[in-house]
N, C-alpha and C positions, 0 to 999 in steps of 0.2 A: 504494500500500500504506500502508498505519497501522497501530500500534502502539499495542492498548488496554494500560491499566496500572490492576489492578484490587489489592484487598488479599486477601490467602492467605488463608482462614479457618481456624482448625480444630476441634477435636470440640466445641470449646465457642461455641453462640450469641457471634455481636458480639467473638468473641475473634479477634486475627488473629498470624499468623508471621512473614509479609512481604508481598512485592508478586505478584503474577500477572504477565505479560508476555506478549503475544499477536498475532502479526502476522498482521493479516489484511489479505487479498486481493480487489477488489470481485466476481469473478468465483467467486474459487476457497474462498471461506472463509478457516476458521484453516489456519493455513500450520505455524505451531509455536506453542510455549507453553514458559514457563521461570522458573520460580519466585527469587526471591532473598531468602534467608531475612533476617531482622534478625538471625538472630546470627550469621551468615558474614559480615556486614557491617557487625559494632559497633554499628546504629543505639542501641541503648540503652547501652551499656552503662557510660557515664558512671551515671545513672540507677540500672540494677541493682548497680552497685557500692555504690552513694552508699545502697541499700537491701537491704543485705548479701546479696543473691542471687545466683546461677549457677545454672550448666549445671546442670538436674538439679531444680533450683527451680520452684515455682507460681509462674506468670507471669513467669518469664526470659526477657528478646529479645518478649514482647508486646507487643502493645495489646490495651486491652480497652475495650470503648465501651459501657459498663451504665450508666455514670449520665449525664441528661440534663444537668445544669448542673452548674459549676467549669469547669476548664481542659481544652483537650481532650489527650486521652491521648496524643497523639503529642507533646506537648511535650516539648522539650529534647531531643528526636530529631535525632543527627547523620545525616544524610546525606551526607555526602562520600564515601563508600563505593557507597550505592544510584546515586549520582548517575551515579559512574562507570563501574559496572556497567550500567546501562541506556543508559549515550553508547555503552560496547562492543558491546552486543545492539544497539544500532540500527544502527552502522556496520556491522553486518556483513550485517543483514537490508534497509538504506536507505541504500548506499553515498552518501556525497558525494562529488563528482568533487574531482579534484586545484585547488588554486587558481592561476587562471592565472596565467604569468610575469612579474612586475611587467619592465616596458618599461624598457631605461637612457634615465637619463637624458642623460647625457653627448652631448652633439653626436656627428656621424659625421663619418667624417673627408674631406676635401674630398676630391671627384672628381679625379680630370684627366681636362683634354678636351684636347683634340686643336687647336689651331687650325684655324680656318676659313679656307680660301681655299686658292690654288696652295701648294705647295709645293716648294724650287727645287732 
């Protein structure tokens, strides 16, 4: 299975929300799909602050990709939110198994044996 990660468009050309999310299956298709907004997950809003907007605002929690050259629009975009939010959707759709037991190191402790021979 894999996990496409596309960007959320909406009513506006090259304009986007957030991320798309989609796991798919080489047999069965898309399996699910799960949107994560940029503004559920701060990525701007250092940015929207710093550009007196919110909630409610043109182009709050955006990107928008109209102009070819300067800097790309996703700049200054925190992710530590997306990041984490997509490590949860994966674990849940592409479990990773548990890590195996690190071995002691410590010596084991000496056997007893039995002497060899008659015993009287």
């Amino acid at each position: 299975m894999r996990i496409r990660i596309d960007f959320q468009g909406t009513i506006r050309d090259r304009e986007y929300s957030g991320l798309r999310l989609a796991v798919l299956h080489p047999d069965r298709g898309t399996l699910d799909t799960a949107v994560l907004t940029f503004a559920d997950h701060q990525t701007f809003a250092r940015r929207d602050a710093a550009d007196g907007i919110g909630p409610g605002w043109d182009g709050y929690a955006r990107v928008r990709d109209w102009h070819e050259n300067g800097p790309p629009p996703w700049g200054g975009a925190d992710l530590t939110g997306l990041r984490r939010a997509i490590a949860q959707y994966a674990q849940i759709w592409i479990p990773t198994s548990p890590p195996a037991p690190a071995h002691s190191k410590l010596p084991s402790p000496p056997s007893a044996r039995l002497p060899v021979g008659r015993s009287h």
